[in-house]
PASEBA-1860 file (N, C-alpha, C; in nm, 3 decimals):
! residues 152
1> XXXXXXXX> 1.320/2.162/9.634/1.311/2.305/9.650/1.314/2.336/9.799 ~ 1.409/2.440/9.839/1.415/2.498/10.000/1.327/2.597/10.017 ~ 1.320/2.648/10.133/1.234/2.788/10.162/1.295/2.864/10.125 ~ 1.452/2.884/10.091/1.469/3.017/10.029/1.464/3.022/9.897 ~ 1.465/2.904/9.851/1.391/2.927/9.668/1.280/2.946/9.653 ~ 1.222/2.906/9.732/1.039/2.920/9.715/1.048/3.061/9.739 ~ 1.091/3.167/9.867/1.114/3.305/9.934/1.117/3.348/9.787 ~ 1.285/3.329/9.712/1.299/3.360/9.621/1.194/3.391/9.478
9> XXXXXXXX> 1.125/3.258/9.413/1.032/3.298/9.314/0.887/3.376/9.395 ~ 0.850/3.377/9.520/0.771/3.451/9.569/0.843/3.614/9.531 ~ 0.902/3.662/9.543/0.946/3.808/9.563/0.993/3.780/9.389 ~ 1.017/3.730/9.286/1.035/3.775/9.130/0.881/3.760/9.088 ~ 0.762/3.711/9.143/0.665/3.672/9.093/0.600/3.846/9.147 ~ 0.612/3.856/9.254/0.583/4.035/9.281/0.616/4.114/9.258 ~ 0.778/4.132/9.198/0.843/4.202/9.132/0.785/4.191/8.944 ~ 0.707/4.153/8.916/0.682/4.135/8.805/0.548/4.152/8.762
17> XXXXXXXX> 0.481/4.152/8.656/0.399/4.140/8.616/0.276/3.999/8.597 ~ 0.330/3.893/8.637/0.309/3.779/8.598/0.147/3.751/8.710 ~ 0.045/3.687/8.655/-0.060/3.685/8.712/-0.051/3.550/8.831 ~ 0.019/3.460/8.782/0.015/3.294/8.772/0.170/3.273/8.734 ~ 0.221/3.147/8.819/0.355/3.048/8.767/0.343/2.903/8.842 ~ 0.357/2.876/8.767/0.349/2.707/8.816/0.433/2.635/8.747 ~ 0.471/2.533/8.887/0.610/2.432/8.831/0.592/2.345/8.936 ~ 0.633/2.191/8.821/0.644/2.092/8.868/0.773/2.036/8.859
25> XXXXXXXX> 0.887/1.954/8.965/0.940/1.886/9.008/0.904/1.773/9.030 ~ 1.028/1.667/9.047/0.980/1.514/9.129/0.914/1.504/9.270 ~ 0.961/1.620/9.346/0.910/1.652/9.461/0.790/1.714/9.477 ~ 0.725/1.752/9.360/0.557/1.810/9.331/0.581/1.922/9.273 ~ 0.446/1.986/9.260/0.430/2.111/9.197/0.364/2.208/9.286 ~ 0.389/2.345/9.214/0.421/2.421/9.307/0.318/2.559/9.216 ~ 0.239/2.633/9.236/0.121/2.709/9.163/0.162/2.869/9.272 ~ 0.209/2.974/9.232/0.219/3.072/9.295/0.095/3.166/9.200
33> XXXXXXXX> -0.008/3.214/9.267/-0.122/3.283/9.204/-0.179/3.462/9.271 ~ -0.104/3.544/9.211/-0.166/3.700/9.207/-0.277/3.729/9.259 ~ -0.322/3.763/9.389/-0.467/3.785/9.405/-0.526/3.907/9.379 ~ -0.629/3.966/9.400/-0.665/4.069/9.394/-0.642/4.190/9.408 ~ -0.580/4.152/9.537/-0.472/4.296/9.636/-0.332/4.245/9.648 ~ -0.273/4.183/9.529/-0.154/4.223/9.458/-0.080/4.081/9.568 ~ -0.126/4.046/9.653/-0.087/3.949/9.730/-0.034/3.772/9.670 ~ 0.096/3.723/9.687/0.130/3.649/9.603/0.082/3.529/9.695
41> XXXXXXXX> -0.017/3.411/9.648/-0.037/3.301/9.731/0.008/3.170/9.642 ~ 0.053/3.083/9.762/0.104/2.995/9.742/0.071/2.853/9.757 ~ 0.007/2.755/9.632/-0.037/2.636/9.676/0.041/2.524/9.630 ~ 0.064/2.380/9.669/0.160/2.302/9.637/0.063/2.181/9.653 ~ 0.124/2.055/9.567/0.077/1.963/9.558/0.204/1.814/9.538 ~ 0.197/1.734/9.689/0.331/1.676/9.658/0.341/1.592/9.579 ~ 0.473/1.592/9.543/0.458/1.445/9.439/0.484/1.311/9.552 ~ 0.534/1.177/9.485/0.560/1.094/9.541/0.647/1.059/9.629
49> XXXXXXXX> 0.719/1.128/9.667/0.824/1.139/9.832/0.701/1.218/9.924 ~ 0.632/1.280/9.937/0.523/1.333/10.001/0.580/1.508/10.031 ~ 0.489/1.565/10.096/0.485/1.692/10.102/0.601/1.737/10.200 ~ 0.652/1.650/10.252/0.790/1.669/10.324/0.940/1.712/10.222 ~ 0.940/1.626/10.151/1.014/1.595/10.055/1.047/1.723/9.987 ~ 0.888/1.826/9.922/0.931/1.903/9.857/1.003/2.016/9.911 ~ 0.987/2.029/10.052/1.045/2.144/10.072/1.248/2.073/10.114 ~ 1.236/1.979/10.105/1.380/1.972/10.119/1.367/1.912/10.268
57> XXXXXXXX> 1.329/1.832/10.379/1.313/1.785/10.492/1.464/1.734/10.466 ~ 1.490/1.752/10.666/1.618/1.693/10.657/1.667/1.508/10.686 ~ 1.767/1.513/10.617/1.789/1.400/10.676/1.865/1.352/10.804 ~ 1.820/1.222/10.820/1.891/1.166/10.998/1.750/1.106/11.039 ~ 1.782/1.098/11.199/1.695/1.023/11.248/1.544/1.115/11.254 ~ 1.568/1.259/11.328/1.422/1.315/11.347/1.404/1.365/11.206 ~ 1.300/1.381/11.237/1.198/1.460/11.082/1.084/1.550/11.127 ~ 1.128/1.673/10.988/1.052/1.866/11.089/0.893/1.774/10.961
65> XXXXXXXX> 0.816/1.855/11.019/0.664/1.852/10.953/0.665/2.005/10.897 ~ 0.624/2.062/10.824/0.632/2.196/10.760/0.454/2.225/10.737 ~ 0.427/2.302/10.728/0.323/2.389/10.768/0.318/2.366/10.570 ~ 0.178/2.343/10.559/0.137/2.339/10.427/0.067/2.443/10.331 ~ -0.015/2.507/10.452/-0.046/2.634/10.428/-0.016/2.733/10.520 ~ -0.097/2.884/10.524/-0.038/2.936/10.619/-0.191/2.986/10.719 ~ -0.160/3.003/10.828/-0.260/3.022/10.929/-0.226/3.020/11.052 ~ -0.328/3.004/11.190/-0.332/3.044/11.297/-0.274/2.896/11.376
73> XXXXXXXX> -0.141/2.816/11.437/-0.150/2.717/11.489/-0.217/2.690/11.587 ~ -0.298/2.575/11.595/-0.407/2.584/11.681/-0.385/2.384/11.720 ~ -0.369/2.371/11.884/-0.318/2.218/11.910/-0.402/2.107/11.917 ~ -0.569/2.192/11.901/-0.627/2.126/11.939/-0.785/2.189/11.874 ~ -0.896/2.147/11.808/-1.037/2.179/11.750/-1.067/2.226/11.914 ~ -1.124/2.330/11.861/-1.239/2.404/11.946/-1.304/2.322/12.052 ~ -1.396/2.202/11.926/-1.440/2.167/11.988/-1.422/2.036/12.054 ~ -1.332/2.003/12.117/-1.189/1.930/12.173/-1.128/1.969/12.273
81> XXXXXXXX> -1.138/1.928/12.401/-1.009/2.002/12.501/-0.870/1.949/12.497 ~ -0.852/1.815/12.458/-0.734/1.788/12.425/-0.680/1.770/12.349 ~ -0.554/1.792/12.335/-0.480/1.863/12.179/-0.434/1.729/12.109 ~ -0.399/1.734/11.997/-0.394/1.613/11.888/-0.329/1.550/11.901 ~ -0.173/1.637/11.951/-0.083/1.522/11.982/0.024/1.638/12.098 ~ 0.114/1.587/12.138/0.153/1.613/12.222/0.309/1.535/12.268 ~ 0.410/1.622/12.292/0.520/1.555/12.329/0.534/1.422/12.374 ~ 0.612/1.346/12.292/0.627/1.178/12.382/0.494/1.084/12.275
89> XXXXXXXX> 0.407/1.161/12.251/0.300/1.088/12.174/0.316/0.952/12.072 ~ 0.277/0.863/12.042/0.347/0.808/11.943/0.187/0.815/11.839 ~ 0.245/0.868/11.678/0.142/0.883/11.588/0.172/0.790/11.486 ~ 0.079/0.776/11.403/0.107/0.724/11.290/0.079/0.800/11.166 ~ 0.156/0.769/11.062/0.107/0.834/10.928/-0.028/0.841/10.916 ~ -0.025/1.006/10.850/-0.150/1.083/10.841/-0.248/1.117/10.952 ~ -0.187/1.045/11.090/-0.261/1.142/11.188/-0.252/1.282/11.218 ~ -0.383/1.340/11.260/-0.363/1.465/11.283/-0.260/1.501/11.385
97> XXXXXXXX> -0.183/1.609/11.389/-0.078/1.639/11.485/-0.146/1.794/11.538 ~ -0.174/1.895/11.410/-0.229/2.022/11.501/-0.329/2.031/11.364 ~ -0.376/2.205/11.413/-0.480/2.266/11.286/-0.366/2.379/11.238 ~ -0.441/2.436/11.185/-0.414/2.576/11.094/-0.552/2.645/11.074 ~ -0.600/2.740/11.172/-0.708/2.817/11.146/-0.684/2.886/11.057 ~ -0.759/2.890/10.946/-0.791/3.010/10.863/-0.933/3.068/10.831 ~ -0.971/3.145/10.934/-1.101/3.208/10.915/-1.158/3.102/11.017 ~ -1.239/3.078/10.955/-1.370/2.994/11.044/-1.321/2.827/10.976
105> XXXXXXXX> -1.198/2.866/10.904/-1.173/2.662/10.858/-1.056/2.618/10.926 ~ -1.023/2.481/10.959/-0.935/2.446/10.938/-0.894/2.344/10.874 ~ -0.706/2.339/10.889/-0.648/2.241/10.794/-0.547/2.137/10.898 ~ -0.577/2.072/10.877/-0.530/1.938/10.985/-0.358/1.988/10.938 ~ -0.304/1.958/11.064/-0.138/1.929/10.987/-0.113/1.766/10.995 ~ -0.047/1.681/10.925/-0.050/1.520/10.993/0.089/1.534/10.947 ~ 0.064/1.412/11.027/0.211/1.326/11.080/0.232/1.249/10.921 ~ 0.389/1.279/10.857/0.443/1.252/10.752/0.483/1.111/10.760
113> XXXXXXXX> 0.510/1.033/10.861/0.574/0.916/10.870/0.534/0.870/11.025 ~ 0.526/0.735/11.064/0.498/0.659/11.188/0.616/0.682/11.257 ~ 0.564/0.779/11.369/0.652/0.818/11.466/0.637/0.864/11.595 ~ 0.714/0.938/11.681/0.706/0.960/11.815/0.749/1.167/11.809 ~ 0.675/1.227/11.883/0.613/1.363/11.843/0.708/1.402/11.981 ~ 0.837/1.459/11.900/0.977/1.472/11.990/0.966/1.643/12.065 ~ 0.928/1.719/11.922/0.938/1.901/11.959/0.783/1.907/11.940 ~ 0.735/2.012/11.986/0.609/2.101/11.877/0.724/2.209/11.909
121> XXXXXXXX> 0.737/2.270/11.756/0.787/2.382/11.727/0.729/2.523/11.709 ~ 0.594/2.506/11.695/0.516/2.633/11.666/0.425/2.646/11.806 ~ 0.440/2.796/11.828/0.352/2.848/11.934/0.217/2.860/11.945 ~ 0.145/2.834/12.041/-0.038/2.817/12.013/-0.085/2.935/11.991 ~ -0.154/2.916/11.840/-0.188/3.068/11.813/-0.112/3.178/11.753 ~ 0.052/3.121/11.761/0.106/3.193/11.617/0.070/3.165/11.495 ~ 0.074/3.279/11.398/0.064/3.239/11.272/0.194/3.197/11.217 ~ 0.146/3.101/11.095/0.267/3.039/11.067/0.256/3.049/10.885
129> XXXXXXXX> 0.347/3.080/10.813/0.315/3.048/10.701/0.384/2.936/10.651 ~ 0.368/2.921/10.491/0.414/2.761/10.409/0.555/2.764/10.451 ~ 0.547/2.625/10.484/0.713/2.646/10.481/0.761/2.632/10.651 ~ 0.693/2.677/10.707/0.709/2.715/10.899/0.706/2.574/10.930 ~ 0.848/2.504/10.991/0.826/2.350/11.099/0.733/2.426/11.183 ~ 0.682/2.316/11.230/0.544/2.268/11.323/0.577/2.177/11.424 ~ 0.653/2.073/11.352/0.647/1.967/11.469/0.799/1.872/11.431 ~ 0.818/1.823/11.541/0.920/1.763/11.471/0.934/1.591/11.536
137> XXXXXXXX> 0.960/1.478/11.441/0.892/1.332/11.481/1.030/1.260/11.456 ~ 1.034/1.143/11.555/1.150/1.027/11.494/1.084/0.923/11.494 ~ 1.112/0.864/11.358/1.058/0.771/11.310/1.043/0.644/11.394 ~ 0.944/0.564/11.390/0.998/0.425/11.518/0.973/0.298/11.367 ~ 0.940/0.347/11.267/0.990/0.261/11.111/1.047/0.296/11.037 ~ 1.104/0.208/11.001/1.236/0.259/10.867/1.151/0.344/10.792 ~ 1.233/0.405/10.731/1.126/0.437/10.593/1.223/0.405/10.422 ~ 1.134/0.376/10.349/1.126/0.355/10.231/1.126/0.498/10.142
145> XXXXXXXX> 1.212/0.496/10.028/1.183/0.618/9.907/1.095/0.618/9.846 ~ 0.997/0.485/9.857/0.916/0.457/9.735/0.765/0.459/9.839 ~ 0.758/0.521/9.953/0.656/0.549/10.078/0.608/0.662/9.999 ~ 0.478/0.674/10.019/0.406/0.789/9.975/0.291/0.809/10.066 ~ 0.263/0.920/10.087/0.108/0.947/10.211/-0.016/0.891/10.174 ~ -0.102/0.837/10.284/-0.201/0.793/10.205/-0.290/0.908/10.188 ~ -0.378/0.872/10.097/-0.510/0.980/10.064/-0.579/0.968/10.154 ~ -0.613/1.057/10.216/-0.763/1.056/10.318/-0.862/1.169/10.290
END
């Protein structure tokens, strides 16, 4: 699924009556839920290619990181002066790369695959919603189809 299909069932799910829709793919599932003030939110859960995968990541050598939820990009915890990662960096899977303030929480963004942290694409302190690259990494290991993120 791309961002403009997801765009897409976001705007028929508001155009409609529907409280709740949820769908699963090989690439995960996908829960669009009606809130209170008519606002359509969006939560996803990847399947086994990882949360890259579902939105359609491209292929080649670099690889974009996509914003999982939506919130305030933030490079670095409060309480932290230096930011998580940083151009030239080399990370490994599931390290933190930035946050996503929302309210008084945040949500780690991590690194999808063992790599070297080429762009940050998002501005400090823009908001970004699902779907928004963040960062963008080239791999320094092959990768495998049958790679999946670990749980942390």
């Amino acid at each position: 699924m791309d961002l403009n299909e997801l765009q897409q069932l976001v705007a028929w799910v508001e155009a409609s009556d529907l409280r709740r829709l949820e769908l699963t793919c090989p690439e995960g599932h996908i829960t669009l839920t009606r809130s209170e003030n008519d606002q359509v939110v969006v939560n996803t859960a990847a399947g086994p290619k990882g949360p890259a995968a579902f939105l359609g990541n491209d292929e080649g050598s670099a690889k974009t990181v996509f914003a999982e939820t939506a919130g305030l990009f933030v490079s670095a915890h409060p309480m932290r002066a230096k930011p998580f990662a940083m151009i030239g960096d080399s990370v490994r899977r599931t390290d933190v790369l930035g946050l996503l303030q929302v309210k008084h929480l945040y949500a780690p963004i991590r690194a999808p695959i063992d790599g070297v942290v080429t762009e940050i694409l998002a501005t400090e302190g823009a908001l970004v919603g699902f779907g928004t690259p963040v960062f963008r990494l080239t791999p320094t290991s092959p990768l495998r189809d049958d790679e999946a993120p670990r749980q942390g």
